[in-house]
OpenMM code with the backbone's topology and positions (N, CA, C; nanometers):
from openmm import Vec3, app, unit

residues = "UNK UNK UNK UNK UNK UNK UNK UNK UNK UNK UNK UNK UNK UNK UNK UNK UNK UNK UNK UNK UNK UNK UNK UNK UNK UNK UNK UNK UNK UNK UNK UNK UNK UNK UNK UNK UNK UNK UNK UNK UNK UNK UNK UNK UNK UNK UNK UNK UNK UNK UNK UNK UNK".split()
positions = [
    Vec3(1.6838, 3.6532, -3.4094),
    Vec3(1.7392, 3.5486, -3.3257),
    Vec3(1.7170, 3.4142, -3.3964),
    Vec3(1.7823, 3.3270, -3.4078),
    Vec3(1.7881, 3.1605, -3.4852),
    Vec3(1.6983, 3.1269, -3.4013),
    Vec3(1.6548, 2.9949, -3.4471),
    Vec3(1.5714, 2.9111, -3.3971),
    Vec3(1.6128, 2.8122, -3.3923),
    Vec3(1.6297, 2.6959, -3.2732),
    Vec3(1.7125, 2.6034, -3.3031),
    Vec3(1.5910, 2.4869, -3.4012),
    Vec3(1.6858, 2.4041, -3.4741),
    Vec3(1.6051, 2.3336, -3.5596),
    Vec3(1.6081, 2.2190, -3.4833),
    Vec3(1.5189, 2.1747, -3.4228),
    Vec3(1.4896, 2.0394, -3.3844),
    Vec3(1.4348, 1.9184, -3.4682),
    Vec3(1.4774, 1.7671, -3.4815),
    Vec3(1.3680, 1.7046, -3.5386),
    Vec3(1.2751, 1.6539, -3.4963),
    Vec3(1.1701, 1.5979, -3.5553),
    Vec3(1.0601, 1.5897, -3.4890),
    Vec3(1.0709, 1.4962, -3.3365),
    Vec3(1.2253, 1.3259, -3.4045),
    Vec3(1.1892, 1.2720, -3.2893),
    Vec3(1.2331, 1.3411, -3.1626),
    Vec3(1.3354, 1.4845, -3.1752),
    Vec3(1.3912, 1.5059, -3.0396),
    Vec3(1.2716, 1.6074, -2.9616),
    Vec3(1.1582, 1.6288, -3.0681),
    Vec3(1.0447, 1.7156, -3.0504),
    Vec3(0.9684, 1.6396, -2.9397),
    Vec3(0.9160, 1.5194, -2.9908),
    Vec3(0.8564, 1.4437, -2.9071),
    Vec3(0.8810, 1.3667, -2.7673),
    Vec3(1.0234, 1.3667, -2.7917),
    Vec3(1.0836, 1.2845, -2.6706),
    Vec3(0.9871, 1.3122, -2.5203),
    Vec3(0.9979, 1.4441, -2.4915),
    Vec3(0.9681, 1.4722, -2.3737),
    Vec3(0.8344, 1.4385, -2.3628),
    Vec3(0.7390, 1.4623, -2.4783),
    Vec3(0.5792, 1.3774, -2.4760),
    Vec3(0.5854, 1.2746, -2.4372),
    Vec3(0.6763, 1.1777, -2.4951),
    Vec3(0.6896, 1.0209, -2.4665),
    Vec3(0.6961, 1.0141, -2.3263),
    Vec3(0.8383, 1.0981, -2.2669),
    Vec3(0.9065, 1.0583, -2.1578),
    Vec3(0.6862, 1.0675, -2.0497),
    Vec3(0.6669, 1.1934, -2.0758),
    Vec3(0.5164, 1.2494, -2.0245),
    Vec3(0.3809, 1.0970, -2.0163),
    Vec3(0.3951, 1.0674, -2.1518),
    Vec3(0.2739, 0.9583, -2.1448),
    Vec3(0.3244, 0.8421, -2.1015),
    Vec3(0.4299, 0.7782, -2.0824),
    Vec3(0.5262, 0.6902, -2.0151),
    Vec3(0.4918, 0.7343, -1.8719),
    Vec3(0.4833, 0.8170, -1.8189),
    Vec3(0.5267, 0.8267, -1.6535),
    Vec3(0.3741, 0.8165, -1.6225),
    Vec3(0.2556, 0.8967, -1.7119),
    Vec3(0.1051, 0.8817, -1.6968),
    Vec3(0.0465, 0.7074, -1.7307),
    Vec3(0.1346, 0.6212, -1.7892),
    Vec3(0.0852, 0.4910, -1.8027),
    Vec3(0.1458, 0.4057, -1.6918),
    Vec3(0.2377, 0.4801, -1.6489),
    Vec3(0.3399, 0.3942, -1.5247),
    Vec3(0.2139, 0.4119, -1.3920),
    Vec3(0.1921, 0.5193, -1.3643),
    Vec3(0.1295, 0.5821, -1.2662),
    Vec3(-0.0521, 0.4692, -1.2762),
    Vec3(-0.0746, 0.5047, -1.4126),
    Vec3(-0.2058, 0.4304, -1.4099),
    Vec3(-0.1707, 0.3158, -1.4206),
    Vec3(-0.1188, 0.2219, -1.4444),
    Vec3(-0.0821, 0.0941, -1.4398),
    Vec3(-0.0641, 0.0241, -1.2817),
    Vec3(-0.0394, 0.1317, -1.2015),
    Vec3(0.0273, 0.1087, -1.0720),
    Vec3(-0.1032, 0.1236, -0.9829),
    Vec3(-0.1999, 0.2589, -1.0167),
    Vec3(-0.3473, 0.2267, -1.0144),
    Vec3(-0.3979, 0.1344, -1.0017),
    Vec3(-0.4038, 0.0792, -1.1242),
    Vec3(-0.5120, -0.0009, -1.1529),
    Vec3(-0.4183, -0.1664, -1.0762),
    Vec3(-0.3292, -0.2122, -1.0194),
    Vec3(-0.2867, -0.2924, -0.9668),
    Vec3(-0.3222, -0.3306, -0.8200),
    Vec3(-0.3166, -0.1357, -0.7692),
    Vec3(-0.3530, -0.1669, -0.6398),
    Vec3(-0.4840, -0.1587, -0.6322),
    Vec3(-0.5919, -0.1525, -0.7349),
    Vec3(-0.7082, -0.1301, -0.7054),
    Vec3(-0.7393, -0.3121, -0.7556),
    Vec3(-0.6338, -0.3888, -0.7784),
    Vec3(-0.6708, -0.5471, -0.7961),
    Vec3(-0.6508, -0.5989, -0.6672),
    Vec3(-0.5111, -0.5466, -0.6042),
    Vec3(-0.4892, -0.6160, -0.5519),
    Vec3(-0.5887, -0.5852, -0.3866),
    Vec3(-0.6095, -0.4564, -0.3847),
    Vec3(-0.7081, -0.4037, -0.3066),
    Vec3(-0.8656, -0.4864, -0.2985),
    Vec3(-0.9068, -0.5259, -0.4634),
    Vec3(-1.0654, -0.6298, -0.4411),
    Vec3(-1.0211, -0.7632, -0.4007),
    Vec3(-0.8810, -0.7969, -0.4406),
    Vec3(-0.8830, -0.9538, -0.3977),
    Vec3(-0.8707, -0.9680, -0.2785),
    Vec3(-0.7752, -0.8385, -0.1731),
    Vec3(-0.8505, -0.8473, -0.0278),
    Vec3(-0.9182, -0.8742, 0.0238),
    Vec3(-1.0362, -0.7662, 0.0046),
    Vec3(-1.1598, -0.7367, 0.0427),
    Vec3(-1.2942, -0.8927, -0.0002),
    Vec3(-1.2215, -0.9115, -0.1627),
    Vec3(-1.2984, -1.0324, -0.1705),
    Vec3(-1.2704, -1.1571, -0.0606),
    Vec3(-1.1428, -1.1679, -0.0208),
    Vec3(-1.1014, -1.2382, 0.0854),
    Vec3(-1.1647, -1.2378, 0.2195),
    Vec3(-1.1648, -1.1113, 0.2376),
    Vec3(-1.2158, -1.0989, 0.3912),
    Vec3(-1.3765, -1.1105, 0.4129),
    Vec3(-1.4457, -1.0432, 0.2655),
    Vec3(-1.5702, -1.1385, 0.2887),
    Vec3(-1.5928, -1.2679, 0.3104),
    Vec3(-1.5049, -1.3756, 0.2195),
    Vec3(-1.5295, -1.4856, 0.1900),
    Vec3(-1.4794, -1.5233, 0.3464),
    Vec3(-1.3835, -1.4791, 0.4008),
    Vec3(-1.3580, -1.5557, 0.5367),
    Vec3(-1.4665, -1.4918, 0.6440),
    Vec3(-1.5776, -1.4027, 0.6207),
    Vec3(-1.6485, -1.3667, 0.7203),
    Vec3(-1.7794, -1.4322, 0.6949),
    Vec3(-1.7850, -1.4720, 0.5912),
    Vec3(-1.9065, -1.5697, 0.5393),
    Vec3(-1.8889, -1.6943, 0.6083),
    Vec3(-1.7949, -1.7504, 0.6349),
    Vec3(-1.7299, -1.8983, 0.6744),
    Vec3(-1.7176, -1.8651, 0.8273),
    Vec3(-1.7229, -1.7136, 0.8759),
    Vec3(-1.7160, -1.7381, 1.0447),
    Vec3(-1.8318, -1.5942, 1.0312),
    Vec3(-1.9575, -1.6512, 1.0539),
    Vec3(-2.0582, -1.5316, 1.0937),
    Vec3(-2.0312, -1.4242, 1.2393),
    Vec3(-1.9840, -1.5012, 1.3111),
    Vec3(-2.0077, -1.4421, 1.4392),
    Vec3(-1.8996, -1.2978, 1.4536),
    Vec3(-1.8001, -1.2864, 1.3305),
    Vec3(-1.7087, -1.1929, 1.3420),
    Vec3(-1.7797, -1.0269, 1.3372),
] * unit.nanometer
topology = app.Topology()
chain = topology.addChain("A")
for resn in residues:
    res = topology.addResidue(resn, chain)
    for name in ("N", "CA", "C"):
        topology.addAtom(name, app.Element.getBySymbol(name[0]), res)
């Protein structure tokens, strides 16, 4: 049976397409885990300024 001959870049493509969607994903991570402390840093800082909450 033949083998189809691929070159390397059509070899890799699908790796790329792979570590592309794993840097999208962690990128999107690590955003909501910013935008998640600047919350939290928020809501301390406004519970510091009103104790009684």
């Amino acid at each position: 049976m033949p083998r189809d001959h691929l070159r390397p870049e059509d070899q890799s493509e699908p790796a790329n397409e792979a570590a592309r969607e794993r840097l999208d994903a962690e990128l999107k991570r690590a955003l909501w885990a910013q935008q998640a402390s600047r919350s939290w840093a928020a809501l301390t800082a406004a519970k510091k300024l009103q104790p009684n909450l």
